[in-house]
MARFIBA-68147 format. One record per residue (C-alpha): residue number from 1; x, z negated, y negated. Coordinates in Angstrom, 2 decimals. Layout:
N
(pase NUM,(X,Z,Y))
...
END
This chain:
373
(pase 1,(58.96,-36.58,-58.10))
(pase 2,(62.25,-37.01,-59.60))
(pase 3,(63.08,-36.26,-63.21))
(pase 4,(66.08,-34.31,-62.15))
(pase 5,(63.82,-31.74,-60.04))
(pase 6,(62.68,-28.93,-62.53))
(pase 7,(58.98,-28.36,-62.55))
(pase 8,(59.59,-24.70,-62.00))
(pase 9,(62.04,-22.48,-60.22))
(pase 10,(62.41,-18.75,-58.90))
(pase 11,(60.75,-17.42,-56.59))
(pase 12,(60.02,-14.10,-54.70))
(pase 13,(56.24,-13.41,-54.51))
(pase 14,(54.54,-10.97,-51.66))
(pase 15,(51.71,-9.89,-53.81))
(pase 16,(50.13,-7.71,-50.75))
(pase 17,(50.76,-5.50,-48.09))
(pase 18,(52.96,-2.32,-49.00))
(pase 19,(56.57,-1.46,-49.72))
(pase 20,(59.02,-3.34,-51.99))
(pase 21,(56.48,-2.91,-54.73))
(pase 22,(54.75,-6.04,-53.17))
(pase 23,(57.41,-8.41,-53.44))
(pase 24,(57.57,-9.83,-57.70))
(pase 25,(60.56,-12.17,-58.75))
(pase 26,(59.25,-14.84,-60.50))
(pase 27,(61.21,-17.52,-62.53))
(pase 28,(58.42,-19.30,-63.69))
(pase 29,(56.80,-20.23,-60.36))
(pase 30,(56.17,-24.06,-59.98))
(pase 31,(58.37,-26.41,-58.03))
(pase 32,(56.16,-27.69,-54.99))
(pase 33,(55.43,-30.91,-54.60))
(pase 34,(55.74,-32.58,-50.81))
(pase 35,(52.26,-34.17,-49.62))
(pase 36,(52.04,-36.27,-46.99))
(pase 37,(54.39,-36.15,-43.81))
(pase 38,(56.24,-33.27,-45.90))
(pase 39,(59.98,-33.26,-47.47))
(pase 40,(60.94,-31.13,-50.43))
(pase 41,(64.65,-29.07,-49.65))
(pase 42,(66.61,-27.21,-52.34))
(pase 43,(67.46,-24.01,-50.53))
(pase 44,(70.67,-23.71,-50.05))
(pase 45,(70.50,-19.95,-48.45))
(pase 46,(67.25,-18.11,-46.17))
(pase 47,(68.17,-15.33,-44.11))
(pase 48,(66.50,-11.67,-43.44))
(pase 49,(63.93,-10.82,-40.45))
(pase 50,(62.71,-7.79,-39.37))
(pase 51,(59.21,-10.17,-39.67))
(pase 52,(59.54,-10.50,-42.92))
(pase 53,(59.70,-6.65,-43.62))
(pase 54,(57.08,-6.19,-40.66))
(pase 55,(54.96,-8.78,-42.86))
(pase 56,(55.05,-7.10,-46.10))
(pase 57,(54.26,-3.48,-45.07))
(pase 58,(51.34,-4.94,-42.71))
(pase 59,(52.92,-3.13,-39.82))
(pase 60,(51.72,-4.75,-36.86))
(pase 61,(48.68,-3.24,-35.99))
(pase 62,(45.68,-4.81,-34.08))
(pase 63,(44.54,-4.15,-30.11))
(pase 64,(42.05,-2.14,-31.30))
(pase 65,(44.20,0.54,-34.45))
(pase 66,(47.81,0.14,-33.36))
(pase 67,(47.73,1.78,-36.81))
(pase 68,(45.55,-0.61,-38.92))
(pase 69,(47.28,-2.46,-41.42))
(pase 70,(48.17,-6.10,-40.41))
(pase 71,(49.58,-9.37,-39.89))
(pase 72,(51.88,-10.86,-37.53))
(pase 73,(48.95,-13.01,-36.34))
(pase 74,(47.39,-9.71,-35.26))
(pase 75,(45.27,-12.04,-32.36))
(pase 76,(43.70,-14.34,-34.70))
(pase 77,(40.38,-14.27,-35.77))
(pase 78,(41.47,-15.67,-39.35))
(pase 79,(44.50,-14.52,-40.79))
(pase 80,(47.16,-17.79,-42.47))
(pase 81,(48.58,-15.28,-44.55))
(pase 82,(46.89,-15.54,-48.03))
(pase 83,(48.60,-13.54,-51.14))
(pase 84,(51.05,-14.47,-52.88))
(pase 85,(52.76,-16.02,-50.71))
(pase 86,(56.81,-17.23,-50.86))
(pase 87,(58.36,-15.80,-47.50))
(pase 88,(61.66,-16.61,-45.87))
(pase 89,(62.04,-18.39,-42.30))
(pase 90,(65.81,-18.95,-42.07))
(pase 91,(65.76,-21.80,-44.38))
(pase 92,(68.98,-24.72,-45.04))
(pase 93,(69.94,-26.65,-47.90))
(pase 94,(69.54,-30.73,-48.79))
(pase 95,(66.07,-32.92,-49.14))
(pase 96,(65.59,-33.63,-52.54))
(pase 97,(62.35,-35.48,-52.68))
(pase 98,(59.88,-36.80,-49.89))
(pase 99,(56.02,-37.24,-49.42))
(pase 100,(54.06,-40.01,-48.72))
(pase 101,(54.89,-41.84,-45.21))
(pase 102,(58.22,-40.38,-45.63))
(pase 103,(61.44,-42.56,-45.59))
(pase 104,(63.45,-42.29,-49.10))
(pase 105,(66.23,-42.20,-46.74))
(pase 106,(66.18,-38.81,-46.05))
(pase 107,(66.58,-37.77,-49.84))
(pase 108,(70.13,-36.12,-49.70))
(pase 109,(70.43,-34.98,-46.06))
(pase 110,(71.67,-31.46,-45.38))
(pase 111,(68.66,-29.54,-43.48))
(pase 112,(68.15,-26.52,-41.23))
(pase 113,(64.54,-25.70,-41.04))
(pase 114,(62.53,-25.11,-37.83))
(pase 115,(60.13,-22.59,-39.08))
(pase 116,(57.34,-22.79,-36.81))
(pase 117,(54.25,-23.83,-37.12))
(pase 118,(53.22,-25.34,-33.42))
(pase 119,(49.51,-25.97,-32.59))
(pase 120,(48.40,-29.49,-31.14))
(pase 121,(49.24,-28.13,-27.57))
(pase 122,(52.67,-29.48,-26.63))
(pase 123,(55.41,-26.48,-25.79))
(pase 124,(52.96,-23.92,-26.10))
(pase 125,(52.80,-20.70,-27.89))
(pase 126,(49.40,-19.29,-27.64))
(pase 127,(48.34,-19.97,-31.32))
(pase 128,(51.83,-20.65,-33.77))
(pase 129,(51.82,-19.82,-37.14))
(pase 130,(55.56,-20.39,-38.80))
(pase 131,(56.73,-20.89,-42.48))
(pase 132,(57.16,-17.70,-44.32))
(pase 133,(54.03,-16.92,-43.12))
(pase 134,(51.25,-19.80,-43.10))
(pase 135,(52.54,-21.34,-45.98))
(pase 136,(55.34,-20.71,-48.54))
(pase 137,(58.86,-20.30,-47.18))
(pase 138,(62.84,-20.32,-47.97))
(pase 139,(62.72,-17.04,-50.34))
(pase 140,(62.94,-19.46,-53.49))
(pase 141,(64.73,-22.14,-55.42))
(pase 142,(62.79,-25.09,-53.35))
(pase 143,(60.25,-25.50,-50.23))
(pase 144,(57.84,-28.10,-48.98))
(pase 145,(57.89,-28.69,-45.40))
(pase 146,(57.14,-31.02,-42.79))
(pase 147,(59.43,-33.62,-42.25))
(pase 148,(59.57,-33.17,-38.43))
(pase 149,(60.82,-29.15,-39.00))
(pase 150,(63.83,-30.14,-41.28))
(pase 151,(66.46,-31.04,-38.75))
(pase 152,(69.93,-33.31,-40.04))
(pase 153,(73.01,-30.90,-39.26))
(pase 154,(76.27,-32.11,-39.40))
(pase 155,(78.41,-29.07,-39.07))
(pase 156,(81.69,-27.41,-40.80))
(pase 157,(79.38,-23.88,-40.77))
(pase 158,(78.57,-22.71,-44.81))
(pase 159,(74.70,-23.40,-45.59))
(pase 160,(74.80,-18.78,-45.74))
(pase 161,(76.03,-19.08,-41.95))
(pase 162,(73.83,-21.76,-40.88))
(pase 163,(70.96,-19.86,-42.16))
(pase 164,(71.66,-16.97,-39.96))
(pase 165,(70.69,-18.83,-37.09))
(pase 166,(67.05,-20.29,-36.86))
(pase 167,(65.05,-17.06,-36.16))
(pase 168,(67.30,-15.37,-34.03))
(pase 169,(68.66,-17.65,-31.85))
(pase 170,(65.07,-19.20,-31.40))
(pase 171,(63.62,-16.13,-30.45))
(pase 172,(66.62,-15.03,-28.52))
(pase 173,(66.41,-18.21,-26.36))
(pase 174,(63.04,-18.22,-25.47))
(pase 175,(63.49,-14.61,-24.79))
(pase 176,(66.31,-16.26,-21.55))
(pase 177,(63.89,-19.09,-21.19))
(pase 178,(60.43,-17.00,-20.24))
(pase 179,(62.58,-14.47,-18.00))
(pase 180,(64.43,-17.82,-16.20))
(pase 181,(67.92,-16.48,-16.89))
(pase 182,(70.13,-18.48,-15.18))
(pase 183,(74.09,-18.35,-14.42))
(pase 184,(75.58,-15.01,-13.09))
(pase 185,(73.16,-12.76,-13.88))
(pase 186,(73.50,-9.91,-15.70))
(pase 187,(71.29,-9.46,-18.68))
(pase 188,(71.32,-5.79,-20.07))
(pase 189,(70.23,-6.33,-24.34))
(pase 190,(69.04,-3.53,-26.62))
(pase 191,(69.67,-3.45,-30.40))
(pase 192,(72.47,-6.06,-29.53))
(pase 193,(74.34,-5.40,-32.77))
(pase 194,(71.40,-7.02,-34.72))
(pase 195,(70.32,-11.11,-35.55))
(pase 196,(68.63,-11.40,-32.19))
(pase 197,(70.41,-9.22,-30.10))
(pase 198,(74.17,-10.75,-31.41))
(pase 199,(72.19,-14.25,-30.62))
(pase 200,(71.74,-12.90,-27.29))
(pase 201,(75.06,-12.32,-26.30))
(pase 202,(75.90,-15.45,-27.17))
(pase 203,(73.16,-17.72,-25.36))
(pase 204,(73.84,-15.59,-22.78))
(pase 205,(77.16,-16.43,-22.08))
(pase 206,(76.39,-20.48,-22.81))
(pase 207,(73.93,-20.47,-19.54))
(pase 208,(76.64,-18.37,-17.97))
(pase 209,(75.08,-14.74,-17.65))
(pase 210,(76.87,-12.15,-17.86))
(pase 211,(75.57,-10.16,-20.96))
(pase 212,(76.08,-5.71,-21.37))
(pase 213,(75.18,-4.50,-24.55))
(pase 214,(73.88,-1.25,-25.96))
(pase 215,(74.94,-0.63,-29.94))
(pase 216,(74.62,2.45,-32.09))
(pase 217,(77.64,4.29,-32.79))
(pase 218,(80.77,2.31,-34.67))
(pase 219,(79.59,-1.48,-33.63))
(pase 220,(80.89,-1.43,-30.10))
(pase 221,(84.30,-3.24,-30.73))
(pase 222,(82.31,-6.13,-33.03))
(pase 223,(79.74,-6.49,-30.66))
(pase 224,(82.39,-7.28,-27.95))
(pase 225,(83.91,-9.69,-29.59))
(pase 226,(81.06,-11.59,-29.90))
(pase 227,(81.32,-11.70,-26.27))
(pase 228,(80.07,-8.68,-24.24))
(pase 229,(81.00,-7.79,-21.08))
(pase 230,(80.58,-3.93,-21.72))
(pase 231,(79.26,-2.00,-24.48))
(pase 232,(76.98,0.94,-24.09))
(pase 233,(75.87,3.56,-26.78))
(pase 234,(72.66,3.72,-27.39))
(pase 235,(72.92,7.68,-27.93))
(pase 236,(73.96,8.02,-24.47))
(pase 237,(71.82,10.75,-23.00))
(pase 238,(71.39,9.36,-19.32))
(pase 239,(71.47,5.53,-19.94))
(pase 240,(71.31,4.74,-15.91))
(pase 241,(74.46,6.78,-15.47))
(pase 242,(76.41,4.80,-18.82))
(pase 243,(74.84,1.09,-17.58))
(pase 244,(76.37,1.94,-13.66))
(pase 245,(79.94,2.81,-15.22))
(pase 246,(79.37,-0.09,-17.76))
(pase 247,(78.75,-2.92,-14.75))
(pase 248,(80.85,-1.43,-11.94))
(pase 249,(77.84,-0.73,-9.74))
(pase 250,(76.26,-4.02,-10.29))
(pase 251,(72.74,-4.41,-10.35))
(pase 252,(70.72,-5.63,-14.04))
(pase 253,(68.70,-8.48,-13.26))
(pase 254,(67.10,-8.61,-16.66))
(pase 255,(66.71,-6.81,-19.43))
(pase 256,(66.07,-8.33,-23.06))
(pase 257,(64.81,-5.48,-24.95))
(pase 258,(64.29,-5.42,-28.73))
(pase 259,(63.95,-1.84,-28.99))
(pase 260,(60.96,-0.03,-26.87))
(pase 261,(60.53,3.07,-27.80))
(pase 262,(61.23,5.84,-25.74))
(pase 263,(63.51,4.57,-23.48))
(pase 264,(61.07,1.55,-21.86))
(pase 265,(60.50,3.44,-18.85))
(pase 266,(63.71,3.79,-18.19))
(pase 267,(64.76,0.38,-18.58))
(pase 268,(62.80,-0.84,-16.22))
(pase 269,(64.22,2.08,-13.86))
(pase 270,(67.18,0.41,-14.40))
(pase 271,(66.49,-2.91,-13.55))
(pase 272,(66.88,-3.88,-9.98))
(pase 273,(64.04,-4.61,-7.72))
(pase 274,(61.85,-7.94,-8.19))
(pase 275,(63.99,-7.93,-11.91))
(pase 276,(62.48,-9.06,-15.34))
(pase 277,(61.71,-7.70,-18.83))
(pase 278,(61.45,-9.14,-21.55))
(pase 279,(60.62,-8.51,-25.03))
(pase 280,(60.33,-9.79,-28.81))
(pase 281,(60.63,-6.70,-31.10))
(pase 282,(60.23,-3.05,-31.09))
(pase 283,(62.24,-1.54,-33.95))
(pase 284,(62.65,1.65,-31.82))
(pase 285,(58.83,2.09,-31.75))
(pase 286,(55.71,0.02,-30.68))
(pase 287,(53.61,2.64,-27.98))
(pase 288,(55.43,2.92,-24.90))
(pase 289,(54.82,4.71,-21.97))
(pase 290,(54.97,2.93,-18.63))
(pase 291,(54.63,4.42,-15.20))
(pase 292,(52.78,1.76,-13.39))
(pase 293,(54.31,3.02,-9.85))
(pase 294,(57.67,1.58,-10.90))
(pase 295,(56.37,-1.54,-12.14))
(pase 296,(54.14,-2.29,-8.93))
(pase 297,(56.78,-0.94,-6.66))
(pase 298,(59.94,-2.33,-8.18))
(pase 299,(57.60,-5.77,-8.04))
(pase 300,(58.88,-6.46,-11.74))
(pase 301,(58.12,-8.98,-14.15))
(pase 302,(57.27,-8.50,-17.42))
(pase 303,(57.37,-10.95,-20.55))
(pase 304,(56.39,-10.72,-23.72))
(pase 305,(58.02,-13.74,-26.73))
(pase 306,(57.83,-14.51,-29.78))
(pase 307,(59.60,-17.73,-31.41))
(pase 308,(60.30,-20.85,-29.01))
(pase 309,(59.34,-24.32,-28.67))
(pase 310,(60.46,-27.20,-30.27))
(pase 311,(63.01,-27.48,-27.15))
(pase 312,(64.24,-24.51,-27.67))
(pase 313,(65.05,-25.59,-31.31))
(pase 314,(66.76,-28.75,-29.71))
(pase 315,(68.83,-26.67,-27.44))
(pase 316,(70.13,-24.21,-30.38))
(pase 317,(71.27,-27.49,-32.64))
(pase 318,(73.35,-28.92,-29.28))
(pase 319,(74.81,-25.50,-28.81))
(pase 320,(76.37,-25.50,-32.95))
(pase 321,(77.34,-28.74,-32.30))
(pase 322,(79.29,-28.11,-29.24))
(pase 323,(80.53,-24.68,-30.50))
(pase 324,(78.93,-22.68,-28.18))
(pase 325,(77.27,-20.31,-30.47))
(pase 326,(78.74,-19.02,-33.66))
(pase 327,(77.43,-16.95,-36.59))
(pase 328,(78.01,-13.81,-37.75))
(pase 329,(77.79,-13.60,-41.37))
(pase 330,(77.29,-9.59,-41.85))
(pase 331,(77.09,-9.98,-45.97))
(pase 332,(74.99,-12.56,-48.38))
(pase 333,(72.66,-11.59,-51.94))
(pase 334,(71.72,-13.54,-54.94))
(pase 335,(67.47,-13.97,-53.95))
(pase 336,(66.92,-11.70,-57.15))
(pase 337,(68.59,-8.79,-55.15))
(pase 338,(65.96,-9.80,-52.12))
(pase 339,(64.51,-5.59,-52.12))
(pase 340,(67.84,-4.24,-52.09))
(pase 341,(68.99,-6.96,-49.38))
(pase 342,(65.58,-5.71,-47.55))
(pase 343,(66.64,-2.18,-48.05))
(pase 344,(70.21,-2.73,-46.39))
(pase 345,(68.95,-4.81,-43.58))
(pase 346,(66.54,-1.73,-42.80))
(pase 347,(69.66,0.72,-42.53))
(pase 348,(71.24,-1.66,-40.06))
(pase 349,(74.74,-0.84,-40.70))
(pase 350,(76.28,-4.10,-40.14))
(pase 351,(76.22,-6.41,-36.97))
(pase 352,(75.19,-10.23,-37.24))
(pase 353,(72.34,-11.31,-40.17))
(pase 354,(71.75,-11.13,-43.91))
(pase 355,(70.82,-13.76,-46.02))
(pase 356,(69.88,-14.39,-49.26))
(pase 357,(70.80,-17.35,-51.38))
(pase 358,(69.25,-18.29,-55.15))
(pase 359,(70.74,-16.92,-57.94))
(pase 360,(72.01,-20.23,-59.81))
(pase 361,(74.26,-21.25,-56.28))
(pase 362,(75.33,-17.49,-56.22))
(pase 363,(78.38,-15.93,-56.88))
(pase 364,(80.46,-12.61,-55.29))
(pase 365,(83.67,-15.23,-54.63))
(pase 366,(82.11,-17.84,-53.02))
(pase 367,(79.10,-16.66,-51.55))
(pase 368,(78.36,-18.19,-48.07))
(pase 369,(80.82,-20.42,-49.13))
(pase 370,(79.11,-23.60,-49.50))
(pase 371,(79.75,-26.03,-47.12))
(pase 372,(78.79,-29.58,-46.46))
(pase 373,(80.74,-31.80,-48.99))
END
């Protein structure tokens, strides 16, 4: 390794499951060191999930105790999350060292980071495990990876608005991908004002679908700008009645629903016959209550997602470079103030992502201002 690269760095720890307790800031954590097929990146900024939160309380559940404490990998036999453990997904900053069977080459490119962890079975999903959670992640000074996950990006974005992209726009486009969304439809998204639901919008409207959004209270004129056709409250009391008036009459062909909670039933009321569901979070609540008749009757489809492939991944990187996405920056932290970053991102009183960027490339003036040289 390179004299220049320290031989320890910051770092925030999950020590376990719990609240914000769990999560130490270290500074004397060591610097890992890439092994074979792996790169080493200097993080430039990581940004907030809901996962990562979900993570560190334990908050998943199993099949079995939707209220058991547990891991994202709630299927698996054997959990990959082992304690402590660096999280942080949304990684992007520059290679600084390389592993064995790695080109020197690569030493200096600026990186965004395709955290997922794909089994051995081409495209598919069944059994992923992603960085952040399987092994250490972006929530630190440096990160090993594999080569193949840290993609070259040549793009006039800052490293803080690059990093709001991976998880949500991943997820958000194999959310269209699974439900076959294809040009003119109209695509009815809950919990739009957040990372995924923003991303939504947006991939929405580069395969041409026409996307209606419901926001809380005070986000409906940013959320339209990001490219809505209508914006519904979420506090509306009969949401058929607002989502008619919002589309003119029009039928909802799919719905991409981050929310669940009470209102599942009637999203699928409001979906048109033979129409699709699909789903990747459920910040509103996890137990829903379905009426079967209007599923069998309606013949609906429902999907469930989580991540994307690795041509998924592809397709987010051509849509920066063609300028078909953008990012919306809701506010960077120094990685020391990671809880209190966690804490805001929890109130969800902003619209777009948070990120977090380490301490020493920090600063109020310039954060999220550091762009490719």
């Amino acid at each position: 390794m390179p004299a220049e690269i320290p031989t320890t760095m910051s770092a925030f720890l999950l020590t376990g499951h719990g609240g914000p307790e769990t999560l130490e800031y270290r500074r004397d954590w060591p610097v890992p060191v890439p092994a074979a097929g792996e790169v080493l990146i200097e993080v430039a900024a990581c940004g907030i999930n809901n996962t990562d939160i979900w993570v560190r309380e334990g908050a998943y559940g199993t099949d079995e105790d939707a209220g058991a404490v547990a891991s994202w990998r709630r299927w698996a036999t054997e959990s990959t999350l082992t304690f402590p453990r660096i999280q942080g997904a949304d990684t992007v900053g520059r290679i600084v060292a390389s592993g064995p069977g790695i080109a020197e080459s690569r030493i200096g490119q600026r990186v965004i980071v395709d955290f997922s962890i794909y089994n051995s079975d081409g495209d598919s999903l069944a059994d992923i495990d992603y960085i952040g959670h399987g092994r250490d992640g972006g929530f630190a000074e440096y990160v090993a990876v594999p080569a193949e996950n840290a993609h070259a990006i040549d793009t006039e974005w800052t490293d803080a608005e690059l990093a709001t992209i991976c998880c949500a726009y991943l997820t958000g486009e194999q959310m269209l991908v699974r439900a076959a969304v294809s040009a003119g439809e109209r695509v009815l998204i809950t919990g739009a004002s957040g990372g995924v639901g923003s991303g939504l919008i947006q991939l929405c409207r580069a395969r041409g679908a026409i996307p209606y959004a419901i926001v809380g209270a005070g986000k409906e004129a940013a959320v339209k700008a990001v490219g809505a056709e209508a914006v519904i409250r979420s506090d509306v009391t009969d949401l058929a009645e607002a989502v008619t008036d919002a589309t003119g009459g029009q039928a909802i062909d799919i719905v991409a629903d981050l929310v669940g909670g009470r209102r599942f039933n009637e999203l699928l009321r409001i979906l048109r016959p033979e129409g699709r569901y699909t789903t990747a979070g459920a910040i509103g609540g996890a137990l829903v209550e379905l009426d079967l008749r209007t599923l069998y009757l309606k013949q609906l489809q429902l999907h469930g997602s989580s991540q994307g492939t690795r041509g998924d991944f592809q397709t987010i990187l051509g849509y920066i470079r063609t300028g078909k996405i953008r990012p919306l920056l809701a506010g960077s932290y120094p990685l020391s103030r990671l809880r209190e970053a966690q804490d805001d991102f929890k109130a969800k009183c902003f619209v777009g992502k948070l990120v977090v960027i380490p301490d020493a490339k920090f600063s109020d003036s310039s954060a999220g201002d550091h762009r490719d040289d």
